[in-house]
C-alpha positions in Angstrom: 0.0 0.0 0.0 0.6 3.6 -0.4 1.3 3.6 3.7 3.8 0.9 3.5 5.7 2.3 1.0 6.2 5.8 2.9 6.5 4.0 5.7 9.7 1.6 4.3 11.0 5.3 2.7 11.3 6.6 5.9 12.9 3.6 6.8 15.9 3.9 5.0 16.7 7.1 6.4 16.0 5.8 9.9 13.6 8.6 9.9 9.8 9.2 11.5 7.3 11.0 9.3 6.7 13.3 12.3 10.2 14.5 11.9 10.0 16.0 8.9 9.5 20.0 7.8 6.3 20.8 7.7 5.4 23.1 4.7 1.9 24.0 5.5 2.6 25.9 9.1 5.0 28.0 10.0 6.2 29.3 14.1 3.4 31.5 13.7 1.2 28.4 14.0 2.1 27.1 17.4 1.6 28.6 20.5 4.1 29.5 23.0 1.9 29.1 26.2 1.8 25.5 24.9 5.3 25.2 25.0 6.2 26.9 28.6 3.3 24.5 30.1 5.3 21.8 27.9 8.6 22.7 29.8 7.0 23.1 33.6 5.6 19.5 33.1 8.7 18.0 32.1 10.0 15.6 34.9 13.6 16.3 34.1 15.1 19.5 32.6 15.4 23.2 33.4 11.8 24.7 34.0 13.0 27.9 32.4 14.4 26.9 29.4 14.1 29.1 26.8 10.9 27.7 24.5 12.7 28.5 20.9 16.3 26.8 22.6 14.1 23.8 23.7 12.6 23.5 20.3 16.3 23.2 18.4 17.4 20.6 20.9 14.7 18.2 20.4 15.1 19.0 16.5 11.3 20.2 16.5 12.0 23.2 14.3 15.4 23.0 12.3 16.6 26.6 10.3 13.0 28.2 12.1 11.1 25.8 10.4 8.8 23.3 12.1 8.4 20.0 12.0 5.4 18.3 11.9 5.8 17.0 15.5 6.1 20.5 16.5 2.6 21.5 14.9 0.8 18.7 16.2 2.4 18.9 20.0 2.2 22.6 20.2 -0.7 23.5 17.3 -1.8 27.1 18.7 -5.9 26.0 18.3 -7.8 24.2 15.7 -6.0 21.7 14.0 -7.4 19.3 11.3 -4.6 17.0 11.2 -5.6 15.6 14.5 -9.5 14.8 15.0 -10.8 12.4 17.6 -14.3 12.1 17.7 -16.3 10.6 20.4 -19.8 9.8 21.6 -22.2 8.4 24.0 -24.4 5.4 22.7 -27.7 3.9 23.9 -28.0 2.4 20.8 -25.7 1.7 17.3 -27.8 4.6 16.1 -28.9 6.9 18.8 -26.2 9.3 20.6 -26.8 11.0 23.4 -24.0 13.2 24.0 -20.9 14.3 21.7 -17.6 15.7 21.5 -15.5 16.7 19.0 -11.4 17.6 19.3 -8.9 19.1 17.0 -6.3 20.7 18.9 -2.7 19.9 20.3 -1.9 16.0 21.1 -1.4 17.2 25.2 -4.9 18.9 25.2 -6.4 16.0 23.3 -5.4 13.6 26.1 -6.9 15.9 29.0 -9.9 16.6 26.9 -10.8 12.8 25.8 -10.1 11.7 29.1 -12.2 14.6 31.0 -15.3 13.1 28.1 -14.7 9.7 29.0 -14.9 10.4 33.0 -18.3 12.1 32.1 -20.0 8.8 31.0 -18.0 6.0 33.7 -20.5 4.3 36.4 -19.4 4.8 40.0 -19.7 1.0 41.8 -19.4 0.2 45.2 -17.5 -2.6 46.4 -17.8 -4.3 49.5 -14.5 -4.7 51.4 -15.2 -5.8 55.2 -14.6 -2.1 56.3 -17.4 0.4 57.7 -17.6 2.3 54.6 -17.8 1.0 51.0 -15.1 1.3 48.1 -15.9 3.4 45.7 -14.1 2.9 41.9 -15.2 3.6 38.6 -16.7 1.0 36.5 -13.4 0.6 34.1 -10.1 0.6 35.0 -9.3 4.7 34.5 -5.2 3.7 34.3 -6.4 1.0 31.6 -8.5 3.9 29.8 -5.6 6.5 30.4 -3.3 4.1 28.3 -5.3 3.2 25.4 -5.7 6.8 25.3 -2.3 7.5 24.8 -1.4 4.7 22.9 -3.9 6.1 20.8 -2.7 9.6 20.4 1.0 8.9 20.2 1.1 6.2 18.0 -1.9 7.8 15.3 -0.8 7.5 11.7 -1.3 11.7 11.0 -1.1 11.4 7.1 -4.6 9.4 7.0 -7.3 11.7 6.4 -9.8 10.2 9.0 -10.4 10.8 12.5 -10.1 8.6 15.5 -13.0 7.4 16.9 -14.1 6.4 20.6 -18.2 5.0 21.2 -19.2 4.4 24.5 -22.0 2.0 25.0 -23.8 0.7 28.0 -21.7 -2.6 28.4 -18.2 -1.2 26.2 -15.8 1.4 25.2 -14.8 1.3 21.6 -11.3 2.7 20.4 -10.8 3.0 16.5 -7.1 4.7 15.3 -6.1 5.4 11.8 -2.6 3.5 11.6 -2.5 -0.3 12.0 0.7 -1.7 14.0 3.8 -0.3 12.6 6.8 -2.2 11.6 5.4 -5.3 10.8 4.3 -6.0 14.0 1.3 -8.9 15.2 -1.2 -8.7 17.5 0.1 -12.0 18.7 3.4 -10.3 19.6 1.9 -7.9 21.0 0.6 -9.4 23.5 3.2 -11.9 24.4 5.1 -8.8 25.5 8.1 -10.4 23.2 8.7 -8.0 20.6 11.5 -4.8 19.8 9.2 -1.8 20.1 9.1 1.0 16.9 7.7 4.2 16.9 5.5 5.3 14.5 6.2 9.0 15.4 9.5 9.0 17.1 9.9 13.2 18.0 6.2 13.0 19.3 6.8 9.6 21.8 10.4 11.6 22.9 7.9 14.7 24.1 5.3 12.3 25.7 8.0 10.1 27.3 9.5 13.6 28.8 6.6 14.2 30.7 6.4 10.6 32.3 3.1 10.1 30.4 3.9 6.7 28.7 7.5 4.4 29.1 10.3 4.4 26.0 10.0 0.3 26.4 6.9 0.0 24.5 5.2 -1.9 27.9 1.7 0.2 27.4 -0.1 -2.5 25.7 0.8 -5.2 28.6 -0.9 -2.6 31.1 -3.6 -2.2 29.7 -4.7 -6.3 29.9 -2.9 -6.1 33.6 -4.9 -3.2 34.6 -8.6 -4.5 33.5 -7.4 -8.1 35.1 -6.6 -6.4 38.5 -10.0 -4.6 38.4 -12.2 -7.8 37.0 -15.1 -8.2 35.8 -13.3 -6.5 32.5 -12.7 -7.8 29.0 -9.9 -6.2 26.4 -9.6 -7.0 22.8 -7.3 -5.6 19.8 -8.2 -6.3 16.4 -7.1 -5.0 13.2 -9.0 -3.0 10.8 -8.6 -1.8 7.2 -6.4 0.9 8.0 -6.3 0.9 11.8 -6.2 -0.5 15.1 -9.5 -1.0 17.3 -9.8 -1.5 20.9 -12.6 -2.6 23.0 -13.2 -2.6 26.8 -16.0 -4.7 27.8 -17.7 -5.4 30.9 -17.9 -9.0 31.4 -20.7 -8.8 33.8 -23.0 -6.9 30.7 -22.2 -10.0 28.5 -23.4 -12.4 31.5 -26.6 -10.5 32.0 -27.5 -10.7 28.4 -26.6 -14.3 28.0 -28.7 -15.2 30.6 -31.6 -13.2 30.0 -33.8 -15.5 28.5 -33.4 -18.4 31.4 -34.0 -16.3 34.3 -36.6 -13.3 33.0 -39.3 -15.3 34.7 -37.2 -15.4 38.1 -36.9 -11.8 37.8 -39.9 -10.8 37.3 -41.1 -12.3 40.4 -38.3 -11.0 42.1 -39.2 -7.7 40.8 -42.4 -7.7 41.9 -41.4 -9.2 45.5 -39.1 -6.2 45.8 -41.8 -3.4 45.0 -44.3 -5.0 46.9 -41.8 -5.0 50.0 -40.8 -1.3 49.5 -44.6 -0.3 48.8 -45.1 -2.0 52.5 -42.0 -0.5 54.3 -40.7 2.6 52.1 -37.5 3.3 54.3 -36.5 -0.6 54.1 -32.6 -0.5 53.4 -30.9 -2.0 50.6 -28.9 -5.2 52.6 -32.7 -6.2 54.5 -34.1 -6.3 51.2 -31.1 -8.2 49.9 -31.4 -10.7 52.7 -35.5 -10.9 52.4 -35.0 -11.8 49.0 -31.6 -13.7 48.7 -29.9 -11.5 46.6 -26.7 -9.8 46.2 
């Protein structure tokens, strides 16, 4: 394909796409707020650096041009190289809520993530102590990673967007860009493979802030994550010209598997329930539990 091709160009020169000159923008197009907020978050480095001297020593502009790393970390607003849509599903067809983001990769991570945190399920577990554990109902670190993975890794010369669908029972995760370098699915998750970089200058800035690990280990916790936290399911597949992931809840799948055999149980459970709240309206949760021997 077209893809592969630029891809084993770039290859030979040992070269990223996202280090290369970008002739569409200029320093005018990237903002300079972006870059001082860039150089306090760092986790190693001089928080005063000048923004222009930190620039020529990551090689994100090179004779005052920019690269197109530099345009995409540090884009002053809109930018159309980088859309990620996203929405809230009750059904394959019916949304609920929406967002849409074109701006820098940094601001696209806090924005997603804010979205996503929007539509999670607060659960309460029961630990033995007094007062109940709260958590979200997916693994937020799990969430955080696919995000980034996501952003850093995206293949920025395909035209389409990246696309995240919440649903009742899953999270979907769609990426332009499938694995780079040749690389399985299979060796990806055996954790036994050289890691590449798509977008070398743009996994540099990331790794600077402490936001993902040079070592390539972001796909192994994300499957470690959702197994501490249970009840979780993760799958990668590969599309046409990308990468989908999806988070499921386990629990969701059960229920709806099961439907049919119990709905007959249920309904007289049901009706158990709001006959013995109709009776006793302040009745707590455990006693009707216990009345009706259910968790």
């Amino acid at each position: 394909s077209l893809s592969e091709i630029s891809d084993l160009y770039l290859k030979t020169f040992n070269l990223s796409w996202d280090y290369y000159i970008d002739n569409q923008h200029s320093l005018n197009n990237i903002s300079l707020d972006k870059i001082n907020r860039f150089i306090a978050k760092r986790i190693q480095g001089n928080s005063s650096e000048d923004p222009l001297h930190l620039l020529q020593k990551y090689e994100l502009i090179r004779e005052r041009r920019i690269t197109n790393a530099a345009y995409l970390l540090f884009v002053e607003d809109f930018s159309p190289l980088t859309g990620i849509q996203a929405g809230r599903f009750k059904s394959p067809t019916k949304i609920i809520d929406s967002i849409t983001i074109s701006t820098d990769l940094f601001t696209e991570v806090d924005e997603l993530m804010s979205f996503l945190r929007k539509h999670f399920m607060t659960e309460y577990i029961i630990t033995g102590n007094v007062q109940r554990e709260e958590r979200f109902d997916y693994p937020e670190e799990a969430i955080r990673e696919i995000v980034l993975n996501m952003i850093v890794h995206r293949d920025y010369r395909d035209s389409g967007d990246s696309i995240v669908k919440i649903f009742d029972d899953r999270i979907e995760f769609f990426n332009p860009g499938t694995l780079f370098g040749g690389l399985t699915i299979e060796q990806l998750l055996s954790d036994d493979y050289s890691p590449k970089s798509r977008n070398t200058l743009i996994n540099i800035m990331f790794k600077e802030t402490g936001a993902v690990e040079k070592y390539g280990s972001g796909i192994q916790r994300i499957v470690n994550e959702c197994e501490k936290h249970g009840g979780i399911k993760v799958d990668f597949s590969l599309q046409q010209h990308g990468f989908k992931v999806v988070i499921t809840k386990i629990n969701s799948i059960s229920k709806d598997v099961g439907k049919d055999v119990g709905k007959d149980v249920g309904k007289d459970v049901g009706k158990e329930l709001l006959s013995l709240i109709e009776k006793n309206p302040e009745i707590t949760i455990p006693a009707l539990a216990e009345i009706l021997n259910v968790t």
